[in-house]
Steps between C-alpha positions, in 0.01 A plus 500: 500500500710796349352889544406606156752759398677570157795256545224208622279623201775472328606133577132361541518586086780292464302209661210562282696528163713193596151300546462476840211631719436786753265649782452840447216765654240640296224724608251208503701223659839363491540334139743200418658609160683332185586599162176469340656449167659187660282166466752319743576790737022527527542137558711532841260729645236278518723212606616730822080598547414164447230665282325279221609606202142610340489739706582809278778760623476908484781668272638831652637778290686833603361712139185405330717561187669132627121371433458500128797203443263293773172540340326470172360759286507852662383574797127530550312850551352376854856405661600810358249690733563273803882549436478861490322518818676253743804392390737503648324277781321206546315392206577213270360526124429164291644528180533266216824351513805501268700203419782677712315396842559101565222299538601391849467903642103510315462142613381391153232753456542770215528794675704661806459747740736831554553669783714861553528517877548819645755387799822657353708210621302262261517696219878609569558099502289464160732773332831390627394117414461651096207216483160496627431314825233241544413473884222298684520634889814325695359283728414127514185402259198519682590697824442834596682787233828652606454854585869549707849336424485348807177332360724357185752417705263272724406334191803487188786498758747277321278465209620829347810715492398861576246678633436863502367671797290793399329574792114321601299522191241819490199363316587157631205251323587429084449702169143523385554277197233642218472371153477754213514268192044531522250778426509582894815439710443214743602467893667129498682598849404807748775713618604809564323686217129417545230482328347790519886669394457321140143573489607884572779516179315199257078586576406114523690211700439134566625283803547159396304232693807317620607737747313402774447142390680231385546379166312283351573156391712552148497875562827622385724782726516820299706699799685396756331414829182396367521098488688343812418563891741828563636708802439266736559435863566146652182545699169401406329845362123571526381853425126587622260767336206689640456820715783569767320318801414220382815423353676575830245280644529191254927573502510475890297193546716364204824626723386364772419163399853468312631266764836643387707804360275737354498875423249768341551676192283863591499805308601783636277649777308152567796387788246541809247286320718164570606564904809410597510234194841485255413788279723672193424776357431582116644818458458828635124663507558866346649205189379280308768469288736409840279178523635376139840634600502295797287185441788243373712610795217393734483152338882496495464568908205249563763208358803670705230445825428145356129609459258161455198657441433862369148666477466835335305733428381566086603866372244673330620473112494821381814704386827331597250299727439273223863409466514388850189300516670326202830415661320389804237302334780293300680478841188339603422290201209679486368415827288776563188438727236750522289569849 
């Protein structure tokens, strides 16, 4: 774990053009990078994930001029528009893909999604590496997203050569992933720019089904984060819906009936509702955005307290809202019980 500065930039580039693989902070959450050009080098990261390998990966550039060699055709009108107004940040565009991007980083499919990140580090790293950099997030496949060093240390220590500390991660859940290549760009995975933001710039937008269920049978992945059970603790998950009291209610007897290590998930505010109980809190209450920023840390802390069974509250899905009801509800496998 090496403090990102020019010389580490410098050498982490080195790593990356020679093939090999490294942590490095982005905005959203801590990203495990290769040469995306680089069949064999795209193949390693999902050997040190243990991540299936249809399970597409996210390209990251540092100029959208460094987009047109990845994609076919020009780029569309609406990405355009959606470029224009929040890029740099933390937004992935589906693009059709050029026969430059291996077939192992858009895990067969025939497109790929970019990414610019706005977390200077990241894109210093992209520019000094001279290639794009494809980059799933750097922990383990399946558990809870990296959002410190320390996190991607916990997970890829002697599985990878470098990491860069940049400092805890300040949007801290994934890039909204949208696809563009339709009449009206398409939410395939909530993040940071909601909704409501692309509906703002484009007039129309569509959330795709899958992100707060799980695929069907024969239903392919088009993004990242959409197929397999992600960010998830060791403990058995169970989120509960309904008005404030009644949840409390249901969650306590739950707690209480445990017959073992147990703790709350509450958002912020609802602490006196569960006593004296194990209780962490979502976030700060003047922001919402804090309870995205903090929510993989939490489930990072309920392993670290070797957490059996973990109740928590459901967070209403509107604006970045939605992004954390999907992280938590694939943490869950979608066990979501209303009261």
């Amino acid at each position: 774990m090496t403090a990102a500065t020019p010389e580490s930039i410098a050498q982490a580039a080195a790593i990356i053009r020679a093939g090999g693989l490294v942590g490095f902070p982005t905005e959203t959450v801590y990203g495990l990078g290769a040469n995306a050009l680089n069949a064999e080098a795209v193949r390693t990261i999902f050997a040190a994930k243990g991540r299936p390998g249809d399970n597409p990966l996210i390209v990251h550039v540092s100029r959208v001029e460094e987009i047109l060699p990845l994609i076919r055709g020009d780029i569309p009108a609406a990405a355009r528009r959606l470029m224009d107004a929040y890029w740099p940040g933390p937004m992935t565009l589906i693009f059709p893909k050029s026969d430059l991007i291996p077939d192992a980083v858009s895990a067969g499919l025939d497109t790929v999604g970019i990414r610019l990140p706005s977390h200077e580090t990241a894109r210093a790293l992209i520019a000094e590496s001279h290639c794009p950099i494809a980059a799933p997030s750097a922990n383990r496949s399946g558990r809870p997203s990296p959002t410190t060093a320390q996190h991607v240390l916990d997970d890829m220590d002697g599985r990878i050569p470098m990491i860069l500390d940049g400092g805890p991660c300040s949007v801290g859940v994934e890039s909204t992933v949208i696809d563009v290549t339709g009449d009206v760009p398409r939410v395939l995975r909530p993040g940071g720019v909601t909704p409501q933001m692309i509906a703002d710039v484009m007039g129309a937008v569509e959330v795709d089904g899958a992100v707060m269920r799980p695929l069907k049978e024969g239903e392919k992945p088009r993004s990242p984060g959409m197929k397999y059970r992600h960010y998830a603790p060791e403990g058995d998950l169970v989120i509960f819906t309904g008005d404030a009291q009644t949840v409390a209610d249901v969650i306590c007897d739950h707690y209480d009936h445990a017959g073992g290590s147990a703790a709350i998930l509450a958002l912020p505010g609802h602490e006196a509702l569960y006593g004296d109980r194990h209780v962490i809190e979502l976030g700060r209450t003047d922001s919402p955005e804090s309870v995205a920023a903090g929510l993989f840390a939490a489930l990072r802390r309920l392993d670290d307290e070797n957490v059996k069974y973990i109740f928590s509250e459901a967070i209403d899905a509107e604006g970045v809202g939605l992004a954390v009801m999907n992280r938590l509800g694939r943490a869950a496998a979608f066990h979501i019980v209303p009261v």
